[in-house]
MIRORO-152771 format. One record per atom (N, C-alpha, C): residue number from 1; atom name; x, y, z. Coordinates in steps of 0.1 Angstrom, whole numbers, padded with zeros to 4 digits. Layout:
N
<num->NUM; atomo->CA; east->X; north->Y; up->Z>
...
# end
This chain:
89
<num->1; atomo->N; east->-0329; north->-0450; up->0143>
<num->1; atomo->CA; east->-0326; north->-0446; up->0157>
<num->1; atomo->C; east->-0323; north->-0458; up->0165>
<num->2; atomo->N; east->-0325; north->-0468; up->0163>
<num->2; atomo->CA; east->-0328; north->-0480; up->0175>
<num->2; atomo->C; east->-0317; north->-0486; up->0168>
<num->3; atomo->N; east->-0313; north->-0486; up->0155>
<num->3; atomo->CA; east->-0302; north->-0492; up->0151>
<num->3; atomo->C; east->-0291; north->-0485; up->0154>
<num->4; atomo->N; east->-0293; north->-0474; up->0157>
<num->4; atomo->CA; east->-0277; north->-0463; up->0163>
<num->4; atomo->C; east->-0275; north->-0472; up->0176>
<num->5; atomo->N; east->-0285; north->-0469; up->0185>
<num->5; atomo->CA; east->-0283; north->-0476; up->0199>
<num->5; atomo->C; east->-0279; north->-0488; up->0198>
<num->6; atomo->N; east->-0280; north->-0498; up->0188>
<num->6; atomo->CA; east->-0276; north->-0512; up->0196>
<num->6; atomo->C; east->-0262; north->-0513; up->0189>
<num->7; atomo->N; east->-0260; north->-0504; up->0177>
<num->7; atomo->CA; east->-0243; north->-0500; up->0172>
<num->7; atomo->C; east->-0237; north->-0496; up->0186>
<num->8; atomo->N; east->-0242; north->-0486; up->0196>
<num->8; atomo->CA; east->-0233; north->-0478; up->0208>
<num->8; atomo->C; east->-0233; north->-0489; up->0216>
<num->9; atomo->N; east->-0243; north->-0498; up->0218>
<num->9; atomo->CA; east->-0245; north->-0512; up->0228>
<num->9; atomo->C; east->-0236; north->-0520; up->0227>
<num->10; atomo->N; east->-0231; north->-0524; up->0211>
<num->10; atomo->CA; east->-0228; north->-0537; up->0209>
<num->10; atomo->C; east->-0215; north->-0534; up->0198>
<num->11; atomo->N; east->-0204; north->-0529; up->0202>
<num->11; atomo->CA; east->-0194; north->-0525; up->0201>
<num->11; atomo->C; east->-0185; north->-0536; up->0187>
<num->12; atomo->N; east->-0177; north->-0534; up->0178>
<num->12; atomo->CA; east->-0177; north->-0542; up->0167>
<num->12; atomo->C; east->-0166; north->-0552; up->0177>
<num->13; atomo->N; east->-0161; north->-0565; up->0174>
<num->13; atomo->CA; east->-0154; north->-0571; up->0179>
<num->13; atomo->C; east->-0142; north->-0563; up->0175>
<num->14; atomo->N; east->-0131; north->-0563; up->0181>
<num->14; atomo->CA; east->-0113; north->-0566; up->0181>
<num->14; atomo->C; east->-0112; north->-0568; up->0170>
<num->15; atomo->N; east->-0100; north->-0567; up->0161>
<num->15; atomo->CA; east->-0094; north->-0586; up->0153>
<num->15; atomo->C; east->-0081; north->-0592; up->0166>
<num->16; atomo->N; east->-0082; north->-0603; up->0159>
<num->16; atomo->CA; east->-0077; north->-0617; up->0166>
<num->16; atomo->C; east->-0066; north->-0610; up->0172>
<num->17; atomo->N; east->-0059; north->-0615; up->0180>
<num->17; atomo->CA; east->-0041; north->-0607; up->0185>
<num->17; atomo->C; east->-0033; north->-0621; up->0174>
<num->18; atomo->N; east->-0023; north->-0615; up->0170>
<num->18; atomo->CA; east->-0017; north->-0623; up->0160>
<num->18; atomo->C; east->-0005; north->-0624; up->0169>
<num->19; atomo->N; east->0003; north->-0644; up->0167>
<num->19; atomo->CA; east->0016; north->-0640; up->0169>
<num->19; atomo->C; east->0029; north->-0632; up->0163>
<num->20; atomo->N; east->0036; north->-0634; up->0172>
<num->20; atomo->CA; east->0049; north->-0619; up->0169>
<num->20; atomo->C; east->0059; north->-0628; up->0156>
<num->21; atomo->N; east->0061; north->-0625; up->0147>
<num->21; atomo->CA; east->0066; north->-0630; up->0137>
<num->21; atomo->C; east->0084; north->-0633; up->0139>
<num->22; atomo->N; east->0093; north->-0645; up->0136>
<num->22; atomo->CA; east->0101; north->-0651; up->0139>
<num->22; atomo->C; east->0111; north->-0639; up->0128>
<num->23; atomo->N; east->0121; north->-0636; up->0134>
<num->23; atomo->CA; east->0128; north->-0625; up->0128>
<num->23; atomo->C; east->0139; north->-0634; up->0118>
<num->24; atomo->N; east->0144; north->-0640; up->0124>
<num->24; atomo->CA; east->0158; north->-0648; up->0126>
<num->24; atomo->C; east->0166; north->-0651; up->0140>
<num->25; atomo->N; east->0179; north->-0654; up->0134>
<num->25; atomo->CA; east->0188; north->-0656; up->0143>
<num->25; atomo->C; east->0198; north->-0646; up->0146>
<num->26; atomo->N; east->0200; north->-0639; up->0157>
<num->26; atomo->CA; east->0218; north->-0633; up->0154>
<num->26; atomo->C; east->0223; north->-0636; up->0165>
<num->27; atomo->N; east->0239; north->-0633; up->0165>
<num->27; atomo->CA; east->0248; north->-0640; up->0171>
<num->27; atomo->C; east->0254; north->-0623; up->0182>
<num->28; atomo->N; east->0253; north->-0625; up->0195>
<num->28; atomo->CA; east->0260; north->-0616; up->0198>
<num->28; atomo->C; east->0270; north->-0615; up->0213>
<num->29; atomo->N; east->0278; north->-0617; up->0213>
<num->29; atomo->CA; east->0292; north->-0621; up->0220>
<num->29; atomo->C; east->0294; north->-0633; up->0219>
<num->30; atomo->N; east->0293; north->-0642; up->0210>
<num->30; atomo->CA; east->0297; north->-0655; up->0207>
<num->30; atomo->C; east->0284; north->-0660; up->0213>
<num->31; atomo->N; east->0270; north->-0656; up->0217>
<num->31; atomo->CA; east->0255; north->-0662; up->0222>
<num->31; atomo->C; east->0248; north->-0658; up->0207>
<num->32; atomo->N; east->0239; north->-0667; up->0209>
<num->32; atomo->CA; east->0229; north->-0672; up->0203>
<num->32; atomo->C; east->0217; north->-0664; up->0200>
<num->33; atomo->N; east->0208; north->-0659; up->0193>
<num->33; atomo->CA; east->0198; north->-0654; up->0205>
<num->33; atomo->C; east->0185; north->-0655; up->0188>
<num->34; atomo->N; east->0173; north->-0659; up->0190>
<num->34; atomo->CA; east->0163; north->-0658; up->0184>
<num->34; atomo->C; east->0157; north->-0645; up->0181>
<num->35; atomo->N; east->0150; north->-0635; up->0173>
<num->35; atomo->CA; east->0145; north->-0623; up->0174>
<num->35; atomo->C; east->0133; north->-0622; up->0169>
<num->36; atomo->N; east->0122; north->-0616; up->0179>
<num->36; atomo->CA; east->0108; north->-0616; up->0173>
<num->36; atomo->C; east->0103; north->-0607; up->0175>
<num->37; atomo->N; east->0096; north->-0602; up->0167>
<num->37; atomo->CA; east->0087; north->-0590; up->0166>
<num->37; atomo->C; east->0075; north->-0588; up->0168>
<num->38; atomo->N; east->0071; north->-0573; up->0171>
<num->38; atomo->CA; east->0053; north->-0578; up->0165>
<num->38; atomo->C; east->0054; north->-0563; up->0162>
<num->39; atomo->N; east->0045; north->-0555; up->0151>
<num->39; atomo->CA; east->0046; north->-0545; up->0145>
<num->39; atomo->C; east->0056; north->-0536; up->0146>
<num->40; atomo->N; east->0068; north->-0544; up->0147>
<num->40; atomo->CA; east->0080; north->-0538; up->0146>
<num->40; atomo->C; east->0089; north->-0547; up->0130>
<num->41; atomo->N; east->0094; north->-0538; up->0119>
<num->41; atomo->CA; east->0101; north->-0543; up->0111>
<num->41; atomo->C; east->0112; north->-0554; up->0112>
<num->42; atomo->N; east->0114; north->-0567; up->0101>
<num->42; atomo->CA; east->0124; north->-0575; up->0113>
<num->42; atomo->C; east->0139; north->-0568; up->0115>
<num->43; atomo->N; east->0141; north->-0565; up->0103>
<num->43; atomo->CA; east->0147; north->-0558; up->0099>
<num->43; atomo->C; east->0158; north->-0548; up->0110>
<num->44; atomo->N; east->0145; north->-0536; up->0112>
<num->44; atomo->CA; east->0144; north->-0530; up->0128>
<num->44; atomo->C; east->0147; north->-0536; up->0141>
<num->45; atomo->N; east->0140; north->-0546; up->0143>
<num->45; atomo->CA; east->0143; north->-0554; up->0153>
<num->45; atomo->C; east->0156; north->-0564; up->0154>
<num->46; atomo->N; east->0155; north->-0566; up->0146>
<num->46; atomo->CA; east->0173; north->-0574; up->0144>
<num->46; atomo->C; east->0182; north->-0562; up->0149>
<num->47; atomo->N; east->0183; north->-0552; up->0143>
<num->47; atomo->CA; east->0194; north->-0542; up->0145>
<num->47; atomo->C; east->0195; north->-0535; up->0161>
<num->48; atomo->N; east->0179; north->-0535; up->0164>
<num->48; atomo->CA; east->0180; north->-0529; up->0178>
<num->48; atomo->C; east->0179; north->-0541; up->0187>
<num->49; atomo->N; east->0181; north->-0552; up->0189>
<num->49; atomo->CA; east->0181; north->-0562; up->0195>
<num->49; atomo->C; east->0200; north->-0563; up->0195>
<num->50; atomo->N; east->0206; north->-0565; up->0186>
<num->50; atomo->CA; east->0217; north->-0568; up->0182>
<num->50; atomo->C; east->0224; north->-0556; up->0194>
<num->51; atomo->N; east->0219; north->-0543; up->0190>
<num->51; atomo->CA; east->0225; north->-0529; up->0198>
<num->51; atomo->C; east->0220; north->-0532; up->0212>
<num->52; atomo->N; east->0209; north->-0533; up->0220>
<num->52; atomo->CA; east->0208; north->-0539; up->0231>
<num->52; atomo->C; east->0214; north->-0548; up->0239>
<num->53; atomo->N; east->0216; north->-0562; up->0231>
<num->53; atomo->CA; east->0222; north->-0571; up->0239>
<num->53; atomo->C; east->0239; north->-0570; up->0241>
<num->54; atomo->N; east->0245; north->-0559; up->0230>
<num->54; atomo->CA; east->0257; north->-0555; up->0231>
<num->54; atomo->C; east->0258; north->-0543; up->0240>
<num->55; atomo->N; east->0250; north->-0533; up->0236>
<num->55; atomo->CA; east->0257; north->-0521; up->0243>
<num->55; atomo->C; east->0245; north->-0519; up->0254>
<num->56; atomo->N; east->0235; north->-0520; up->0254>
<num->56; atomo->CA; east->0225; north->-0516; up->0262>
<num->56; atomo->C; east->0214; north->-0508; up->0260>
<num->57; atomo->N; east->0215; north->-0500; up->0246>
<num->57; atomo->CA; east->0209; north->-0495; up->0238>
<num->57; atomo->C; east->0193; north->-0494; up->0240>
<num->58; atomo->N; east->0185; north->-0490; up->0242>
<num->58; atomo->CA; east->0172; north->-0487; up->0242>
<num->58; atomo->C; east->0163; north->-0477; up->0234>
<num->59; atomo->N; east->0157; north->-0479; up->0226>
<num->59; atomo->CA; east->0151; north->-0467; up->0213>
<num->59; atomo->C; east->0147; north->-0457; up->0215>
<num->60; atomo->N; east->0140; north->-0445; up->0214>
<num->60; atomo->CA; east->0137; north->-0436; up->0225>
<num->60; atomo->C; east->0122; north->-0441; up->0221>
<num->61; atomo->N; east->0115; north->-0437; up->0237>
<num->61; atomo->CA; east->0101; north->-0444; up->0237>
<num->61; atomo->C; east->0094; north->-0458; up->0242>
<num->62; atomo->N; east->0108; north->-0464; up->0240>
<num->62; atomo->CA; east->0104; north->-0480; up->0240>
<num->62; atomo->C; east->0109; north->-0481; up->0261>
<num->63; atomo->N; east->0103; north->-0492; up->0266>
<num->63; atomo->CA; east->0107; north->-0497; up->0277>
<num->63; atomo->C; east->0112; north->-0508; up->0277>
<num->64; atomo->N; east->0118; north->-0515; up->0279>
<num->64; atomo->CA; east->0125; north->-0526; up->0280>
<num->64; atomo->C; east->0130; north->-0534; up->0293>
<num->65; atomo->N; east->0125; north->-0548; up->0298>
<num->65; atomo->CA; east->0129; north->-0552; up->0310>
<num->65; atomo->C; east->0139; north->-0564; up->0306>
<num->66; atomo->N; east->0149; north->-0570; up->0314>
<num->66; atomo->CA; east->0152; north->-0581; up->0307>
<num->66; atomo->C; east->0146; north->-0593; up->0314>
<num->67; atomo->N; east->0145; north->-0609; up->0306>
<num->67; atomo->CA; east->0139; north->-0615; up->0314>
<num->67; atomo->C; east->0147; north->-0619; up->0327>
<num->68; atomo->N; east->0139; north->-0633; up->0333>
<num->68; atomo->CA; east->0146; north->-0638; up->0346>
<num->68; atomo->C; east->0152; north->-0644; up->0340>
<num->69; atomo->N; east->0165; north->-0653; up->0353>
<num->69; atomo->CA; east->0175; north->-0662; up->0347>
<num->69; atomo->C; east->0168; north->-0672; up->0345>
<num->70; atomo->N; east->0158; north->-0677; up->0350>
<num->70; atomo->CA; east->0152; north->-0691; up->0349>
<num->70; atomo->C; east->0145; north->-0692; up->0337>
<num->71; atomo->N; east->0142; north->-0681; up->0326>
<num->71; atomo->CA; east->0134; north->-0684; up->0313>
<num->71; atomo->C; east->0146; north->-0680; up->0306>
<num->72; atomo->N; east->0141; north->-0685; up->0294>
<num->72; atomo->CA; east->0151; north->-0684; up->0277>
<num->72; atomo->C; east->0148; north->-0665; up->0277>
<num->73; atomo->N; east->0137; north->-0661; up->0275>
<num->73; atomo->CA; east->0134; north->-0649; up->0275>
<num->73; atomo->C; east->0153; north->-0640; up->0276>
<num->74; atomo->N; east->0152; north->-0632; up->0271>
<num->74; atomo->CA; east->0169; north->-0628; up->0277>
<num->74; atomo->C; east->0166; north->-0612; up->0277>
<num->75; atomo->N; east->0153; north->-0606; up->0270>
<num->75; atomo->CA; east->0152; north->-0592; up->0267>
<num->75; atomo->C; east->0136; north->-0589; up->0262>
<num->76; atomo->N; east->0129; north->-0579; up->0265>
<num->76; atomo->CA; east->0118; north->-0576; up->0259>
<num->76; atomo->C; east->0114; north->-0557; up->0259>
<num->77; atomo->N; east->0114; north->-0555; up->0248>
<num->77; atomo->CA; east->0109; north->-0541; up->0248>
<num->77; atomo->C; east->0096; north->-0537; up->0238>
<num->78; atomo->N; east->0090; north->-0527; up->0244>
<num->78; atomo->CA; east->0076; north->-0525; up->0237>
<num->78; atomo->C; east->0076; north->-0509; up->0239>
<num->79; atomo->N; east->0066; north->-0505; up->0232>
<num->79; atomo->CA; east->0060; north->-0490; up->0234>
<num->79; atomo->C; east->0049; north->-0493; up->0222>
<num->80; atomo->N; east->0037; north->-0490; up->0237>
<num->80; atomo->CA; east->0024; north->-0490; up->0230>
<num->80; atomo->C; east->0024; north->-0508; up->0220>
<num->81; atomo->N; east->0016; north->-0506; up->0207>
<num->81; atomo->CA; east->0016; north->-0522; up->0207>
<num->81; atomo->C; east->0024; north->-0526; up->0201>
<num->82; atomo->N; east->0041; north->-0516; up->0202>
<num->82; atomo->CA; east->0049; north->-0523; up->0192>
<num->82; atomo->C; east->0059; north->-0531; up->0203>
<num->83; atomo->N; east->0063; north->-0542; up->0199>
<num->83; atomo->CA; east->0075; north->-0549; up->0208>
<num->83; atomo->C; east->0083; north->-0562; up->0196>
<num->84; atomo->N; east->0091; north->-0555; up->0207>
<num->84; atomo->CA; east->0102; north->-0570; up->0200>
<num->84; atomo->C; east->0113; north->-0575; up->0216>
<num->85; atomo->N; east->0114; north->-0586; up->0211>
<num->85; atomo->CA; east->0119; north->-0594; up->0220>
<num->85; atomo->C; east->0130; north->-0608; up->0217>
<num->86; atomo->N; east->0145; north->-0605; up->0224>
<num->86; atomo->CA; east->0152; north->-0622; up->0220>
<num->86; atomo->C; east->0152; north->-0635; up->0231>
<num->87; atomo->N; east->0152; north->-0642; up->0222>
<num->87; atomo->CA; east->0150; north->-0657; up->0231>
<num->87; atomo->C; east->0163; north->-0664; up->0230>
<num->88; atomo->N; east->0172; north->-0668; up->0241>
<num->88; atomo->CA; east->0184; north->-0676; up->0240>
<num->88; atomo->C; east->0180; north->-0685; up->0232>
<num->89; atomo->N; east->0191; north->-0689; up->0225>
<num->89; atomo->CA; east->0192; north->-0703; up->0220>
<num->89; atomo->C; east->0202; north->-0715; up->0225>
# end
């Protein structure tokens, strides 16, 4: 019994937050752009990154802001804990 309660007390930690994995590079209107994920395939993310920064494309589900002019940031979209995001080069 007293070991149930300090299980409801004392909640198991998280795991760690991991960084977003480096996708590659692609190239889109003669720009540069870095592609990174986080439980999004790169794969995935390459192709919808690529469709974004060209047409304007958005996944269904996903939100997407782009960055300011003053960061490299150029795009970021997420839903729930998936996101991917490109960085100028």
């Amino acid at each position: 019994m007293l070991a149930a309660l300090l299980l409801l007390a004392f909640p198991a930690p998280s795991p760690a937050p991991v960084a977003p994995r480096k996708c590659g590079e692609i190239t889109v209107k003669s720009r540069d752009y870095l592609v990174k994920a986080d439980q999004v395939r790169c794969k995935t993310a390459k192709k919808w990154a690529r469709r974004y920064l060209g047409q304007g494309f958005r996944p269904s589900g996903y939100t997407c802001r782009n960055g300011d002019s003053q960061t490299q940031l150029r795009f970021r979209c997420w839903k729930r804990d998936k996101t991917y995001f490109a960085i100028k080069r």
